[in-house]
py3Dmol code that shows the C-alpha trace and the ligand (Angstrom):
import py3Dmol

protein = """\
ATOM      1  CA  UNK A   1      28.723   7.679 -13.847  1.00  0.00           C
ATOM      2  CA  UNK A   2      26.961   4.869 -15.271  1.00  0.00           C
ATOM      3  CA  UNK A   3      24.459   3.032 -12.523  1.00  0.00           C
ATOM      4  CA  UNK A   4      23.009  -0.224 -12.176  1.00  0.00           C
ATOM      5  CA  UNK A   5      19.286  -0.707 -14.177  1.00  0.00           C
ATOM      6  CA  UNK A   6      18.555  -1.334 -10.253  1.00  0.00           C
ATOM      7  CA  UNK A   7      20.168   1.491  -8.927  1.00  0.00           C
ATOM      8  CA  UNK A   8      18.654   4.072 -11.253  1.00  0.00           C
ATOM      9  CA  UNK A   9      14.765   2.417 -10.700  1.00  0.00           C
ATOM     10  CA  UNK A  10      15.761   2.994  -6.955  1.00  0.00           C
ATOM     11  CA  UNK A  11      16.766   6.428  -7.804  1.00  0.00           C
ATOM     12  CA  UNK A  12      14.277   6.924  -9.544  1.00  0.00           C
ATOM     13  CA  UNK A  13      11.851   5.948  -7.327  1.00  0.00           C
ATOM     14  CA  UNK A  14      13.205   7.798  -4.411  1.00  0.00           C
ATOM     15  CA  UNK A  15      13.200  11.455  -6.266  1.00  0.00           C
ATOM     16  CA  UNK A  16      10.156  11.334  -7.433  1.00  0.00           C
ATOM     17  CA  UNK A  17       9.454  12.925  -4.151  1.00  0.00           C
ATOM     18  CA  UNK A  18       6.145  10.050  -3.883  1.00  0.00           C
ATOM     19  CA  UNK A  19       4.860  10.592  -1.000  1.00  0.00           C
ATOM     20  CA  UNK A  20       1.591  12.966  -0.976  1.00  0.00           C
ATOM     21  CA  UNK A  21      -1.455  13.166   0.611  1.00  0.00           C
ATOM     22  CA  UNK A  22      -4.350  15.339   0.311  1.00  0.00           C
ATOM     23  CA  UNK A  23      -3.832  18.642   2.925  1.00  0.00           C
ATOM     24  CA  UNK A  24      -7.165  19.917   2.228  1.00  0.00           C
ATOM     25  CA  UNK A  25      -5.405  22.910   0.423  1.00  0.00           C
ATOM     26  CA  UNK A  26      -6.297  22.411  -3.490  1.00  0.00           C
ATOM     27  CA  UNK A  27      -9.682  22.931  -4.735  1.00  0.00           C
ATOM     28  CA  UNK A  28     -12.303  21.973  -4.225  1.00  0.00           C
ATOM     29  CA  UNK A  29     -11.316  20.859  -0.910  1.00  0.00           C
ATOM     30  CA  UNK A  30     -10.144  24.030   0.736  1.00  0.00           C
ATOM     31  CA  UNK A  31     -13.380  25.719   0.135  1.00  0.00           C
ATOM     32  CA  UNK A  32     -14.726  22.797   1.857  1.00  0.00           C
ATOM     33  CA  UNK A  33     -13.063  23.111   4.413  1.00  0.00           C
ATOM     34  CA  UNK A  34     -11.125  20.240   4.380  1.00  0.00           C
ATOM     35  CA  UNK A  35      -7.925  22.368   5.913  1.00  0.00           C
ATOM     36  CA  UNK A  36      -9.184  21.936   9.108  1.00  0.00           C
ATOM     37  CA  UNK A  37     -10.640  18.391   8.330  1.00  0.00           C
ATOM     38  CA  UNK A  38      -6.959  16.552   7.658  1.00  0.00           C
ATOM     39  CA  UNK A  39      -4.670  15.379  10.415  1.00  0.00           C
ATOM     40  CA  UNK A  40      -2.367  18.878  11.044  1.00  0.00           C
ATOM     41  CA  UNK A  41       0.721  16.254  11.352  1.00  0.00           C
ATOM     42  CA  UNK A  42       1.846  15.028   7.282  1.00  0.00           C
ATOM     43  CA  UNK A  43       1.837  11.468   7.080  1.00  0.00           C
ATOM     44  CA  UNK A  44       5.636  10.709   7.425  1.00  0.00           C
ATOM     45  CA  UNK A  45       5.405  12.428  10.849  1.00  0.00           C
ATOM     46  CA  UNK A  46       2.450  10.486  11.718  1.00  0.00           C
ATOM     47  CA  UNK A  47       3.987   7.116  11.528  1.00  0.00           C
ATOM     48  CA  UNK A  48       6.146   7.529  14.193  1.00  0.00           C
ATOM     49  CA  UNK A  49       9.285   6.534  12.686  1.00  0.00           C
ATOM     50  CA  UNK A  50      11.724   6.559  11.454  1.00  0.00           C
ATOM     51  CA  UNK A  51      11.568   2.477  11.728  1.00  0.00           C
ATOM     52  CA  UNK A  52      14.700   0.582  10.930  1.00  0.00           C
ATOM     53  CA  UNK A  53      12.499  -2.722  10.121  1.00  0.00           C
ATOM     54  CA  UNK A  54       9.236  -3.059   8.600  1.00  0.00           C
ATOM     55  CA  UNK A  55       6.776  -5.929   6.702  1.00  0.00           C
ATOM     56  CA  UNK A  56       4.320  -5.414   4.417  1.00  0.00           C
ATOM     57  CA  UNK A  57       1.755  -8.451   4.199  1.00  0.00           C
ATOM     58  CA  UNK A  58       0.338  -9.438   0.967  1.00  0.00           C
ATOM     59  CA  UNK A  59      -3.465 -10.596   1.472  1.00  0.00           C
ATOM     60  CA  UNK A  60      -2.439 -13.456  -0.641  1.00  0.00           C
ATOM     61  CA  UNK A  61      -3.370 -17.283   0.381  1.00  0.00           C
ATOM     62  CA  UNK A  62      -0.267 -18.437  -0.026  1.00  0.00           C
ATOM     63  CA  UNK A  63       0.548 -16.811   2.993  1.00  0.00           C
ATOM     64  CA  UNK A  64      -1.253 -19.899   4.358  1.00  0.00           C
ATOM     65  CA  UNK A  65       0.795 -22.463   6.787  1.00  0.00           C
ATOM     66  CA  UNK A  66       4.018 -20.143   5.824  1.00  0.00           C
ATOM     67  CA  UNK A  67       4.256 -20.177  10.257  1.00  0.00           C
ATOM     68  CA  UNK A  68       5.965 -16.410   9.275  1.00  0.00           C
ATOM     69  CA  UNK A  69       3.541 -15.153  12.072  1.00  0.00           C
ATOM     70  CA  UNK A  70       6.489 -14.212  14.567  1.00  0.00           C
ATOM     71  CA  UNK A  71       9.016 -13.091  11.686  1.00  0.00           C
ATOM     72  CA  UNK A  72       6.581 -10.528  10.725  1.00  0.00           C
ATOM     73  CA  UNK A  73       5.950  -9.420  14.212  1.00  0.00           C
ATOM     74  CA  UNK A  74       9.493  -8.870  14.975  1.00  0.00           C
ATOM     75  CA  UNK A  75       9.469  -5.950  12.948  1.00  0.00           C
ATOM     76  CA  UNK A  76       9.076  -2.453  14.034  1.00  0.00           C
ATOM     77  CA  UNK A  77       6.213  -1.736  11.626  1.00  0.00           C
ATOM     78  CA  UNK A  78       3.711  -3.496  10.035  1.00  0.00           C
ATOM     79  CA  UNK A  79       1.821  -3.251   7.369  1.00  0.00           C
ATOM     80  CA  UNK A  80      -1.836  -4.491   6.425  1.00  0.00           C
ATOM     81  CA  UNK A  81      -4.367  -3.888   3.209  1.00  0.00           C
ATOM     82  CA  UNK A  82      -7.630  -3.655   3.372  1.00  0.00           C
ATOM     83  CA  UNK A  83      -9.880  -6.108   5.430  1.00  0.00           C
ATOM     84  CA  UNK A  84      -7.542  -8.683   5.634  1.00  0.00           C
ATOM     85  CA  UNK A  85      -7.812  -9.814   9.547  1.00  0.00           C
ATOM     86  CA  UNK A  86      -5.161 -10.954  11.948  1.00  0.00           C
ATOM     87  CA  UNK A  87      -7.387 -12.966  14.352  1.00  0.00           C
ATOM     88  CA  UNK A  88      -7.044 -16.502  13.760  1.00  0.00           C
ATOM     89  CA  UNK A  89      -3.955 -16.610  11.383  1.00  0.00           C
ATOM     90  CA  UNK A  90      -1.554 -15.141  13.672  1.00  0.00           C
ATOM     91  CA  UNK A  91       0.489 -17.979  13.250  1.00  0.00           C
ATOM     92  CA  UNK A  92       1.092 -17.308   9.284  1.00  0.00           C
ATOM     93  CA  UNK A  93       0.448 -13.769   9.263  1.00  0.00           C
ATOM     94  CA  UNK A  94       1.121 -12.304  12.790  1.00  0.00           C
ATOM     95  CA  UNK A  95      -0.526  -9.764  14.785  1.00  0.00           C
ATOM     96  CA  UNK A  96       0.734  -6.568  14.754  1.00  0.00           C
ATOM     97  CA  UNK A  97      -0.689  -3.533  12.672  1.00  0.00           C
ATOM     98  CA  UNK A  98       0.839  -0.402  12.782  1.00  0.00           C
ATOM     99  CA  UNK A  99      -0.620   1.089   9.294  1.00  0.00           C
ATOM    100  CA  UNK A 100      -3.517  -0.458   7.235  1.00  0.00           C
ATOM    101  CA  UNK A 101      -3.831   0.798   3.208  1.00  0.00           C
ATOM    102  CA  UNK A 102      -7.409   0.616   2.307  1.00  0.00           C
ATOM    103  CA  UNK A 103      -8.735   0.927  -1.427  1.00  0.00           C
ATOM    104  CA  UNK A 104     -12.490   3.069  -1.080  1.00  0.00           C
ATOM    105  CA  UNK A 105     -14.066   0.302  -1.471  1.00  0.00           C
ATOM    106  CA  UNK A 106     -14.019  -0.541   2.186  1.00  0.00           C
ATOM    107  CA  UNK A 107     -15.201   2.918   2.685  1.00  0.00           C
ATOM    108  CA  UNK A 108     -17.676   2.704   0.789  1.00  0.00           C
ATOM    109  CA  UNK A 109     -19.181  -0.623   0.735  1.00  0.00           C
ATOM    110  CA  UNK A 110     -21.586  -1.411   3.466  1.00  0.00           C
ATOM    111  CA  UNK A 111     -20.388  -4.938   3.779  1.00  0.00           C
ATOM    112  CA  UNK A 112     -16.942  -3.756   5.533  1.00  0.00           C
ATOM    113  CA  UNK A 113     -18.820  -2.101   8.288  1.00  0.00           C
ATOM    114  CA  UNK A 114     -15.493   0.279   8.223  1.00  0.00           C
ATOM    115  CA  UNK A 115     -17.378   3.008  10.810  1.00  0.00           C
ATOM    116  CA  UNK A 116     -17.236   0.036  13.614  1.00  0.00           C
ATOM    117  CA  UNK A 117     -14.869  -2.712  12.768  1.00  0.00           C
ATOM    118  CA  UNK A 118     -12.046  -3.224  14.982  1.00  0.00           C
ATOM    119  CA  UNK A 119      -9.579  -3.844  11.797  1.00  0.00           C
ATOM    120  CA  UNK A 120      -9.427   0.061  11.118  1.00  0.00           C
ATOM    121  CA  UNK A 121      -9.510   1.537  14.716  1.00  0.00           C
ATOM    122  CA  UNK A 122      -6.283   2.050  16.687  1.00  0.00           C
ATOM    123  CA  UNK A 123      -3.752   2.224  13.848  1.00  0.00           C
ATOM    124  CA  UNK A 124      -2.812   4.659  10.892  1.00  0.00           C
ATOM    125  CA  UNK A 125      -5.195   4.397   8.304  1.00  0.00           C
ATOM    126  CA  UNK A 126      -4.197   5.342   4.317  1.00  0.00           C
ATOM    127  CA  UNK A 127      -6.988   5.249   1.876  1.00  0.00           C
ATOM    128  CA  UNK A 128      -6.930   5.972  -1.971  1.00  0.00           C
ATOM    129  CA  UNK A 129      -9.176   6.427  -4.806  1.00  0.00           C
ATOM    130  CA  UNK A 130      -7.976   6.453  -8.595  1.00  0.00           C
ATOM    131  CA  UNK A 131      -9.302   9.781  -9.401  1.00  0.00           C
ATOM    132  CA  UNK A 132      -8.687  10.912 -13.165  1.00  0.00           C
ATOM    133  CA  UNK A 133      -5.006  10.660 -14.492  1.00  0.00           C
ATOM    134  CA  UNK A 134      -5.422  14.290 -15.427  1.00  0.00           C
ATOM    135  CA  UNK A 135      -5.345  15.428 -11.985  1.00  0.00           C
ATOM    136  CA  UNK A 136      -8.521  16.993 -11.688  1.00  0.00           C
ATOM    137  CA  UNK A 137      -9.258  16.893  -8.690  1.00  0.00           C
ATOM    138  CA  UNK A 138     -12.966  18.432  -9.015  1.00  0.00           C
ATOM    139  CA  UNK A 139     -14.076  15.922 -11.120  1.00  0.00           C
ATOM    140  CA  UNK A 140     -12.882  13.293  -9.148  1.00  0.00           C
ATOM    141  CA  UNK A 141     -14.606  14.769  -6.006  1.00  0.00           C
ATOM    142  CA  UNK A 142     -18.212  14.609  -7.741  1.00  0.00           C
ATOM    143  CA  UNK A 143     -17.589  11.216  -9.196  1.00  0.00           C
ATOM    144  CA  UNK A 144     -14.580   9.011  -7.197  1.00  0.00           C
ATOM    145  CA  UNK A 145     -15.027   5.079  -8.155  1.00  0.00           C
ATOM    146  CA  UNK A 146     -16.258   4.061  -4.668  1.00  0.00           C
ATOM    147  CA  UNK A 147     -17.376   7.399  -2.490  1.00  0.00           C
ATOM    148  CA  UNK A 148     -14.744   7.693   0.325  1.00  0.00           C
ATOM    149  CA  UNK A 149     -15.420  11.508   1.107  1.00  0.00           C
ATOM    150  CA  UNK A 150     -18.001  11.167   3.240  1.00  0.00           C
ATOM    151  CA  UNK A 151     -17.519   8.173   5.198  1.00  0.00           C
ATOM    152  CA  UNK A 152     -13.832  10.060   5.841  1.00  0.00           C
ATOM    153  CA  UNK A 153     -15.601  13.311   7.032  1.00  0.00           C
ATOM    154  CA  UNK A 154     -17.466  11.196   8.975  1.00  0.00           C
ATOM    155  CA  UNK A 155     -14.743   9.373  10.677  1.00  0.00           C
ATOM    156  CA  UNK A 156     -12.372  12.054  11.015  1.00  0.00           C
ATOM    157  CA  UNK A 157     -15.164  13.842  13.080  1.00  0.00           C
ATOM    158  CA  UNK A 158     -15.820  10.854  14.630  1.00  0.00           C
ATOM    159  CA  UNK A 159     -12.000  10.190  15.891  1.00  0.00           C
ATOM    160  CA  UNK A 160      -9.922  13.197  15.356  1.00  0.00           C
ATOM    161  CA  UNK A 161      -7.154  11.683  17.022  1.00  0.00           C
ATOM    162  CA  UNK A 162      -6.582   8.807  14.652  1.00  0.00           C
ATOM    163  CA  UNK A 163      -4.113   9.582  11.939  1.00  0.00           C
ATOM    164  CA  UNK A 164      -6.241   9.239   8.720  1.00  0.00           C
ATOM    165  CA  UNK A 165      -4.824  10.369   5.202  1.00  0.00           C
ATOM    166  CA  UNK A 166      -6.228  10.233   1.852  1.00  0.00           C
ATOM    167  CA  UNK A 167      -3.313   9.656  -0.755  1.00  0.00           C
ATOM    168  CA  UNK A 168      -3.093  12.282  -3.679  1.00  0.00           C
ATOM    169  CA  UNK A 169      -4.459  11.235  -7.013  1.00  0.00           C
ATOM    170  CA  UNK A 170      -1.043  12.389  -8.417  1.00  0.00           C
ATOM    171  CA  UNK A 171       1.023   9.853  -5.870  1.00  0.00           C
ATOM    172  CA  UNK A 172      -0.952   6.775  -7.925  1.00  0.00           C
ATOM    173  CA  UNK A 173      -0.008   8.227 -10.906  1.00  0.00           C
ATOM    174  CA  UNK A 174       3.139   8.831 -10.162  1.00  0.00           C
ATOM    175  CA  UNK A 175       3.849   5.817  -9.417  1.00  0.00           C
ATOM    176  CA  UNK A 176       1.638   4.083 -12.595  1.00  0.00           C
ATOM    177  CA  UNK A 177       4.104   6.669 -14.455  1.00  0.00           C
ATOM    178  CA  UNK A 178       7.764   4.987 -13.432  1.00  0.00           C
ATOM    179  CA  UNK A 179       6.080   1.667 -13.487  1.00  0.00           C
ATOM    180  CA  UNK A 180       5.300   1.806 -17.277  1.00  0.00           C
ATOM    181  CA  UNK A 181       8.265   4.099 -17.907  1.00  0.00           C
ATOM    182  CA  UNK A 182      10.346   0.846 -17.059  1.00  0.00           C
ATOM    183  CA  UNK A 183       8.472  -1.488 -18.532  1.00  0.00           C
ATOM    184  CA  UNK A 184       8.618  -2.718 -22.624  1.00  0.00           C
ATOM    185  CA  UNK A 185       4.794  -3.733 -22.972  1.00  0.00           C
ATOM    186  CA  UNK A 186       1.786  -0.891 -22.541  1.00  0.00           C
ATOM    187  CA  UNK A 187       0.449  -1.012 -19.021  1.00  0.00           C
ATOM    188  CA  UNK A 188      -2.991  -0.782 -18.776  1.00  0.00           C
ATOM    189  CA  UNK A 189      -4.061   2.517 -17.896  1.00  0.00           C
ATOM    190  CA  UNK A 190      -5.080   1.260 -14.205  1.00  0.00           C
ATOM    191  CA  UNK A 191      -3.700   2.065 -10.877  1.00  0.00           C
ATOM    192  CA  UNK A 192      -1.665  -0.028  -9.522  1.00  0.00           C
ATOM    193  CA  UNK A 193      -2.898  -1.965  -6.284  1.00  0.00           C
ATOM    194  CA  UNK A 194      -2.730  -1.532  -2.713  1.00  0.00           C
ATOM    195  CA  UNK A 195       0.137  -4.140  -2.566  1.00  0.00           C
ATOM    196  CA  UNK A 196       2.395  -1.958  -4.779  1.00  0.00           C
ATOM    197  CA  UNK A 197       1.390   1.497  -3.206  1.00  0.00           C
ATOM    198  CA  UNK A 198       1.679   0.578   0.584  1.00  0.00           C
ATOM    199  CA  UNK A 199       5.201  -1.056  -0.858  1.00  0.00           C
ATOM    200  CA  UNK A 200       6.775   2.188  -2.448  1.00  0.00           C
ATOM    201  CA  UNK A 201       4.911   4.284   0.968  1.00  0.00           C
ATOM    202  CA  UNK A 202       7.031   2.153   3.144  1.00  0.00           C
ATOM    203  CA  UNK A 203      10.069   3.249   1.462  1.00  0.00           C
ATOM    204  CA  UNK A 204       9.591   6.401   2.355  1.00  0.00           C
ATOM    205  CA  UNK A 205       9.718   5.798   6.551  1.00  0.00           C
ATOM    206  CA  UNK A 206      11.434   3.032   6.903  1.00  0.00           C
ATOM    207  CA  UNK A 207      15.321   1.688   6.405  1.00  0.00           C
ATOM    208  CA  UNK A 208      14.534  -1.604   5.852  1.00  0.00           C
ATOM    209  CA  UNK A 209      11.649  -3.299   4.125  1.00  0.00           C
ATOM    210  CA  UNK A 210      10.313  -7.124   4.201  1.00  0.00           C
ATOM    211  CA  UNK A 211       7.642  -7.800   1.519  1.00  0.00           C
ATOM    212  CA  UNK A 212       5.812 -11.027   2.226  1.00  0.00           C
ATOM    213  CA  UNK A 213       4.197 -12.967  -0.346  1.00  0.00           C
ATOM    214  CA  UNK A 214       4.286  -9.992  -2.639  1.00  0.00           C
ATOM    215  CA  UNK A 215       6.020 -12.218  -5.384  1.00  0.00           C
ATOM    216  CA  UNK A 216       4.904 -15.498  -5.379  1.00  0.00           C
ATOM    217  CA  UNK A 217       6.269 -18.132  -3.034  1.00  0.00           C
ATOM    218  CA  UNK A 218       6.472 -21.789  -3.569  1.00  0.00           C
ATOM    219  CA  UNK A 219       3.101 -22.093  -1.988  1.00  0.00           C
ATOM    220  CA  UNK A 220       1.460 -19.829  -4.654  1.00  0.00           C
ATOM    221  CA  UNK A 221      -2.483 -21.314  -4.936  1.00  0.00           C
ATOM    222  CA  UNK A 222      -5.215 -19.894  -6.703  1.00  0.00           C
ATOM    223  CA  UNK A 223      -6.474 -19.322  -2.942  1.00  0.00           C
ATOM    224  CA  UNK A 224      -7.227 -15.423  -3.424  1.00  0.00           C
ATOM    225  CA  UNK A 225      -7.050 -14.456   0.423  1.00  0.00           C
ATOM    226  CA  UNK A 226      -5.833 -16.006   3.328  1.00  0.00           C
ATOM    227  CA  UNK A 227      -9.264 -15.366   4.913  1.00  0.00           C
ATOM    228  CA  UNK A 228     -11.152 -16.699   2.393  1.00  0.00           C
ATOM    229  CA  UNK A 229     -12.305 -19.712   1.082  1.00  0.00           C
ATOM    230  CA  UNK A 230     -12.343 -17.876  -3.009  1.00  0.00           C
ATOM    231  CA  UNK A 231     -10.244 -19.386  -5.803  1.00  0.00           C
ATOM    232  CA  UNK A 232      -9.057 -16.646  -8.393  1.00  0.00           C
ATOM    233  CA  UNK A 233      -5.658 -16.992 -10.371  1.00  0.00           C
ATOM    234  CA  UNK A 234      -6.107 -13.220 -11.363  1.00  0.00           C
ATOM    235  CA  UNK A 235      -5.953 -12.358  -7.935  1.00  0.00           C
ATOM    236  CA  UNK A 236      -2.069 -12.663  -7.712  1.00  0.00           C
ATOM    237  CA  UNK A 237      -1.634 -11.736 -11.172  1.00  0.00           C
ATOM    238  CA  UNK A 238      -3.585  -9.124 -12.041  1.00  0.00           C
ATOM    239  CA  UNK A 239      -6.638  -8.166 -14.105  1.00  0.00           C
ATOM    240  CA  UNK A 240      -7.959  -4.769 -13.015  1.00  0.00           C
ATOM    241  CA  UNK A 241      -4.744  -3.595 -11.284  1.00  0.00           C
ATOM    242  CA  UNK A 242      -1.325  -3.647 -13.265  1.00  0.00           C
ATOM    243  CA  UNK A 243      -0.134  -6.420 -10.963  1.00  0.00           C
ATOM    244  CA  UNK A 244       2.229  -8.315 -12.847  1.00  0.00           C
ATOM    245  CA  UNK A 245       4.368  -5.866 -14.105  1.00  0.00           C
ATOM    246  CA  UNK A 246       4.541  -4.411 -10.348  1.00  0.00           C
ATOM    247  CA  UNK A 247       5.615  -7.960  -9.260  1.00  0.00           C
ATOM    248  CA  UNK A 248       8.293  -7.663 -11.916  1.00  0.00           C
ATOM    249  CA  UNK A 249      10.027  -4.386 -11.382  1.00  0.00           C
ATOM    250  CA  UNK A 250       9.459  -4.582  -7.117  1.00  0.00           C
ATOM    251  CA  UNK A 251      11.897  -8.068  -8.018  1.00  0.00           C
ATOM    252  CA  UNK A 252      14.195  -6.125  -9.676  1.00  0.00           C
ATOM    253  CA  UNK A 253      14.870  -3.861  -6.716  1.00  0.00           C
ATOM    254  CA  UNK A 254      14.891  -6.478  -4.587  1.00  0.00           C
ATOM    255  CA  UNK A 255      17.667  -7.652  -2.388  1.00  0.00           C
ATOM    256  CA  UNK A 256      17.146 -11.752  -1.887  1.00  0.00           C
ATOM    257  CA  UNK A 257      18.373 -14.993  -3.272  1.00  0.00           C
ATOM    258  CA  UNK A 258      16.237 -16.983  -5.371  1.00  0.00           C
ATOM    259  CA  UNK A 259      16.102 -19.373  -2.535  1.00  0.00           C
ATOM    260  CA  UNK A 260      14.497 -17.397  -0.011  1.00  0.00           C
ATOM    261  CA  UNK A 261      12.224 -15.917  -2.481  1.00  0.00           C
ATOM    262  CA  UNK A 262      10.690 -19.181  -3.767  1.00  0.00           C
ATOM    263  CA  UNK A 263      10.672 -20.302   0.583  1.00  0.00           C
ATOM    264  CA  UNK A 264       9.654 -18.087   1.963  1.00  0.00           C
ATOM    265  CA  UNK A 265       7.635 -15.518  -0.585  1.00  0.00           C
ATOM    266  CA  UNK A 266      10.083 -12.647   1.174  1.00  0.00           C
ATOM    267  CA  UNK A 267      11.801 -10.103  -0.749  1.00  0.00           C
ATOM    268  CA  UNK A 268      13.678  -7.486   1.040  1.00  0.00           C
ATOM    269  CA  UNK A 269      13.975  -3.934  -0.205  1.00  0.00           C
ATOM    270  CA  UNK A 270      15.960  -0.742   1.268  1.00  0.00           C
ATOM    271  CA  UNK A 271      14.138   2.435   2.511  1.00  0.00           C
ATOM    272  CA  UNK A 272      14.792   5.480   0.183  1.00  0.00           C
ATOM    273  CA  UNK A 273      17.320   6.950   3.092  1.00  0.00           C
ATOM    274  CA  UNK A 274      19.782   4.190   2.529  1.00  0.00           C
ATOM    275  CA  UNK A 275      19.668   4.585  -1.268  1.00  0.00           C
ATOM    276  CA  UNK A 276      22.554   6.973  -2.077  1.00  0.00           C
ATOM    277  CA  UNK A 277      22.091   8.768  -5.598  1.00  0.00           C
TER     278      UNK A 277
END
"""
ligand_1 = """\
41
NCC
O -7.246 -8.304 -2.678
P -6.619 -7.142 -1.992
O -6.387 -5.978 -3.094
O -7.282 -6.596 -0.778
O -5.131 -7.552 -1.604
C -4.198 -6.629 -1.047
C -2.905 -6.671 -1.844
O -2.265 -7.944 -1.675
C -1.651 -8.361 -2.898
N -2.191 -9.692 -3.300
C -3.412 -10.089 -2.885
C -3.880 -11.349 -3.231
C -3.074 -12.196 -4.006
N -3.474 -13.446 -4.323
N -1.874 -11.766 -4.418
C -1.414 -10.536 -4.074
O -0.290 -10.175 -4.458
C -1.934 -7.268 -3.935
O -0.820 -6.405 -4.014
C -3.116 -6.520 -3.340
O -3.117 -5.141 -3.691
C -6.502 -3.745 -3.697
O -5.402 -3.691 -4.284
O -6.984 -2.815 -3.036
C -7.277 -5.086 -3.763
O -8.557 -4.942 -3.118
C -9.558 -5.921 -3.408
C -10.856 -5.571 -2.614
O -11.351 -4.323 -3.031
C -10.526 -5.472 -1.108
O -9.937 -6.668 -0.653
C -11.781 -5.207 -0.293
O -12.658 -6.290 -0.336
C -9.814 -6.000 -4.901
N -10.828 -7.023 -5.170
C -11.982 -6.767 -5.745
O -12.311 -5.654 -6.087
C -12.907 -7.932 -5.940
C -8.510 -6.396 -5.586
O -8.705 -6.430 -6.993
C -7.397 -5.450 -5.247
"""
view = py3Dmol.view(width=600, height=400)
view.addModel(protein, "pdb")
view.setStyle({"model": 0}, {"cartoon": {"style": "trace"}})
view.addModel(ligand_1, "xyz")
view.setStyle({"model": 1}, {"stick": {}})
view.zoomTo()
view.show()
């Protein structure tokens, strides 16, 4: 049976059986105890879906006067990255967070204030960390890029309760994997970025999917963030982080006319249960 390119990238996508998160089972976290330090519920039971509707919001400023405040509310999930706030742009951006993806730099980094700041309390938090493309997991342990271990001991001590996961190393990969797998140039060997990662995880619990100025809309600015005033073009295309090319292949999948794309900076993509393969 011969399937659509889009189909099979779906397909493709969904088998890959994504979703994982450390359990605190593989060295050298299980003789750290880190068993008993990890939510006992996996992820996809945390969020309490299934949800038939979700957003993701891109921190991107052209999110800016887009008034898609109650649009993205109406939707039984919602998704958030990093320190990018609600309070004062509800009209563009809404106000609802159910789950907030959160590179370790907001772990790490003083500045973020992540032990007290309202943005991370009250929702599902998932953070990541590259960690080395050959999966060991020791050496990423004594040497991550920004040190997330400890603050998330700390926390998770701090507020058992809260569902808190680290992703698997092996999840980015995966997913840096079927993004240059299906694309002709060499990706650089980076992971990709929160935007693309909180995408794919959405797939997994939800039916339905809106992406919000993911792909460019027609109010694309060099803005960098809706919440601040910093001008950088590599922001929404990518330096560090293959951006571009996951701009590219999350179009591909995508169900929306041009119009609505180049409007409103919404794509629409189908969870992995609706994708028959
Ligand atoms: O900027 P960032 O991402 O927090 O944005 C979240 C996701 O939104 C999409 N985005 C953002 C801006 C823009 N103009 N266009 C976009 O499409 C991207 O998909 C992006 O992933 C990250 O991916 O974690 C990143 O984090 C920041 C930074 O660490 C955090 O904001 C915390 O301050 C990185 N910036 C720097 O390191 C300076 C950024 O490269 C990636």
């Amino acid at each position: 049976k011969k399937h659509s390119g889009k189909k099979n990238l779906l397909c493709q996508l969904k088998q890959h059986k994504l979703l994982r998160t450390l359990t605190g089972s593989e060295e050298p976290f299980a003789s750290l105890g880190w068993q008993k330090l990890v939510p006992r519920q996996p992820l996809e039971e945390a969020i309490s879906g299934p949800y038939r509707t979700c957003a993701v919001v891109s921190s991107a400023g052209a999110i800016l006067n887009s008034s898609l405040g109650s649009e993205i509310d109406s939707h039984d999930a919602v998704l958030r990255f990093n320190a990018a706030p609600t309070e004062g742009y509800e009209n563009d951006v809404g106000n609802k967070t159910t789950i907030r993806v959160i590179n370790s730099q907001i772990m790490a980094d003083p500045q973020h204030r992540f032990a007290d700041s309202l943005l991370y309390k009250n929702i599902t938090l998932v953070a990541w960390d590259p960690g080395p493309y050959s999966g060991n997991l020791k050496k990423w342990y004594k040497s991550p890029d920004h040190d997330l271990f400890s603050a998330y001991i700390e926390h998770r001590k701090r507020s058992p309760s809260q569902p808190f996961y680290i992703l698997h190393p092996g999840y980015l990969w995966n997913l840096w994997d079927i993004l240059q797998s299906n694309t002709e140039e060499n990706v650089h060997p980076n992971p990709p970025s929160s935007g693309f990662i909180g995408i794919i995880l959405m797939m997994s619990v939800c039916e339905n999917l809106d992406v919000y100025e993911f792909i460019p809309s027609k109010r694309h600015t060099t803005l960098c963030h809706y919440y601040e005033e910093y001008h950088d073009f590599a922001c929404t295309l990518g330096a560090y982080h293959p951006l571009f090319y996951e701009k590219l292949l999350i179009r591909r999948i995508s169900t929306v006319s041009l119009d609505e794309l180049i409007a409103k900076g919404k794509v629409t993509l189908p969870g992995f249960s609706q994708i028959k393969c």
